[in-house]
C-alpha positions as CSV (number, residue, x, y, z in Angstrom):
1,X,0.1,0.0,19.8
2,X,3.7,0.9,18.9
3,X,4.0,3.1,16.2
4,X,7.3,1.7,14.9
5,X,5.9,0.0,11.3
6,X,4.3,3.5,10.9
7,X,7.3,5.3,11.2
8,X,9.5,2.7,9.2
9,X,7.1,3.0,6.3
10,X,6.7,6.6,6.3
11,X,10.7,6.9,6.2
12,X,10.6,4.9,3.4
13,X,7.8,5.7,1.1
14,X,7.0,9.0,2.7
15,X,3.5,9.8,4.6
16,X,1.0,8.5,3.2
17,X,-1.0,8.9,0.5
18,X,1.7,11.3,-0.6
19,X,3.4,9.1,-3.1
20,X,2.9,8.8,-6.7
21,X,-0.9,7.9,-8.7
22,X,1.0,6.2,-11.8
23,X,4.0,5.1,-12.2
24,X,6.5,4.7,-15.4
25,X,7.8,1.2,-15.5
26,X,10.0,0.5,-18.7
27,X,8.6,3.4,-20.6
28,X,5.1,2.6,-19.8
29,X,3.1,4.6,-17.6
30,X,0.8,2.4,-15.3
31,X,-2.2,4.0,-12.8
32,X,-2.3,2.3,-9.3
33,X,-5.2,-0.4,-10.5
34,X,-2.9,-1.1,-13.2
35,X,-0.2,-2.0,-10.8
36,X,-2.3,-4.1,-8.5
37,X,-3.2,-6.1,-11.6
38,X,0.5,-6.1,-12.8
39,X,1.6,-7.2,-9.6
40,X,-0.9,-10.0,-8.8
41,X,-2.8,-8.2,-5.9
42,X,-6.2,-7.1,-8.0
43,X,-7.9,-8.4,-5.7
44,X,-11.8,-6.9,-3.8
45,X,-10.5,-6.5,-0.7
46,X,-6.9,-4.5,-1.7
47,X,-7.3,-0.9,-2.3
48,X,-4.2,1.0,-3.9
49,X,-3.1,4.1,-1.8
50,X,0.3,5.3,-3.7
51,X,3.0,4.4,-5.3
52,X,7.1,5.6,-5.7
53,X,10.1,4.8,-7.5
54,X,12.4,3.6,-5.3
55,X,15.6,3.5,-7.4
56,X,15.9,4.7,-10.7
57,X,14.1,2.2,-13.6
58,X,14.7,-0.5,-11.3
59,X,12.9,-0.7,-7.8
60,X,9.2,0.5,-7.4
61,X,6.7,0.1,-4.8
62,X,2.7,0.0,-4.7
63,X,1.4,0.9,-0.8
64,X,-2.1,-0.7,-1.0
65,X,-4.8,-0.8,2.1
66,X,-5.4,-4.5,2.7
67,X,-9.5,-4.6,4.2
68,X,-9.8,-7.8,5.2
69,X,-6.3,-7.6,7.8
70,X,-6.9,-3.4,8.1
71,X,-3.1,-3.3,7.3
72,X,-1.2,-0.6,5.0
73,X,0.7,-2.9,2.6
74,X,3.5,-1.5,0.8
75,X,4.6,-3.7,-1.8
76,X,7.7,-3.6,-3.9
77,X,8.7,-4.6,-6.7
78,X,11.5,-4.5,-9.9
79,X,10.7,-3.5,-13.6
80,X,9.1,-6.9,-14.4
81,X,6.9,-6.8,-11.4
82,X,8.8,-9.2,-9.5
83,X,8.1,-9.4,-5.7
84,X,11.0,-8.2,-3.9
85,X,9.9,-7.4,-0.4
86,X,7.0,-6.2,1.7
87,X,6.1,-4.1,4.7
88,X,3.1,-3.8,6.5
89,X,1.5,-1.5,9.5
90,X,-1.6,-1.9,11.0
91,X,-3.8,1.1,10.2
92,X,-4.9,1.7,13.7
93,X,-0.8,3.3,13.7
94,X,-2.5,6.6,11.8
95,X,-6.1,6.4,13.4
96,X,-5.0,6.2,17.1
97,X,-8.3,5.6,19.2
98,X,-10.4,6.5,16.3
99,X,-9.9,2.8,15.3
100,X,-11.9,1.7,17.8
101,X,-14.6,4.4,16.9
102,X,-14.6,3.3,13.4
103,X,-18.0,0.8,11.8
104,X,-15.6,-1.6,11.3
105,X,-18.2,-4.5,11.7
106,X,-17.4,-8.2,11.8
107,X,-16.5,-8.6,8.3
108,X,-15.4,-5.0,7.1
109,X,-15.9,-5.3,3.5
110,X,-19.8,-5.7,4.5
111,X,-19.1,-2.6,6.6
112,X,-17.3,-0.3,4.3
C-alpha cells in the first residue's frame, strides 16, 4: 500500500498522536471527547487520537481512528465547529505487515 495519505497527513498535522489532547476554541478549552461531540462524530466506533490548531482562532482539526473503516480520520473544522474538510489514511500506512498480524476479526469492534 502507498504511503502517500500517511505522509500528506503527517505533513499536515504532524506524526501522530503527537498533536494536541484539548483544544481552546473561542476561549473555551474542549478535551478530544468533547470535540467529537462538538463536531457531530461521538459516535462507538470513532476514537479521538489528537487534535491542532491549524490557524490562529480560526481553523482546528480533530484526527480520530474510525474502527469500523480502520482509517485515521483527520477532521477539520472552524470556531463554530463547522465542517470544512477531511482527510483520511488507512491505518495499515503506520502498521506495515503487522496489519495483517493484527485480531482484527470480521467485525473489529467485536474484536477490539
Amino acid at each position: 500500500m502507498s504511503e502517500k495519505n500517511r505522509i500528506h497527513m503527517e505533513e499536515r498535522y504532524g506524526p501522530l498522536g503527537t498533536g494536541a489532547s484539548e483544544l481552546s476554541v473561542r476561549g473555551r478549552r474542549y478535551d478530544l471527547y468533547e470535540l467529537l461531540k462538538a463536531i457531530g462524530e461521538d459516535f462507538d466506533d470513532i476514537r479521538p487520537i489528537d487534535a491542532a490548531e491549524l490557524e490562529p482562532e480560526t481553523r482546528f482539526a480533530l484526527r480520530v481512528f474510525d474502527l469500523e473503516e480502520r482509517m485515521v480520520v483527520a477532521f477539520e473544522f472552524d470556531a463554530s465547529f463547522r465542517y470544512l474538510a477531511e482527510n483520511r489514511a488507512h491505518i495499515e500506512e503506520w502498521m506495515g505487515d503487522d496489519y495483517y498480524k493484527f485480531n482484527w476479526g470480521i467485525w473489529c469492534l467485536d474484536s477490539l
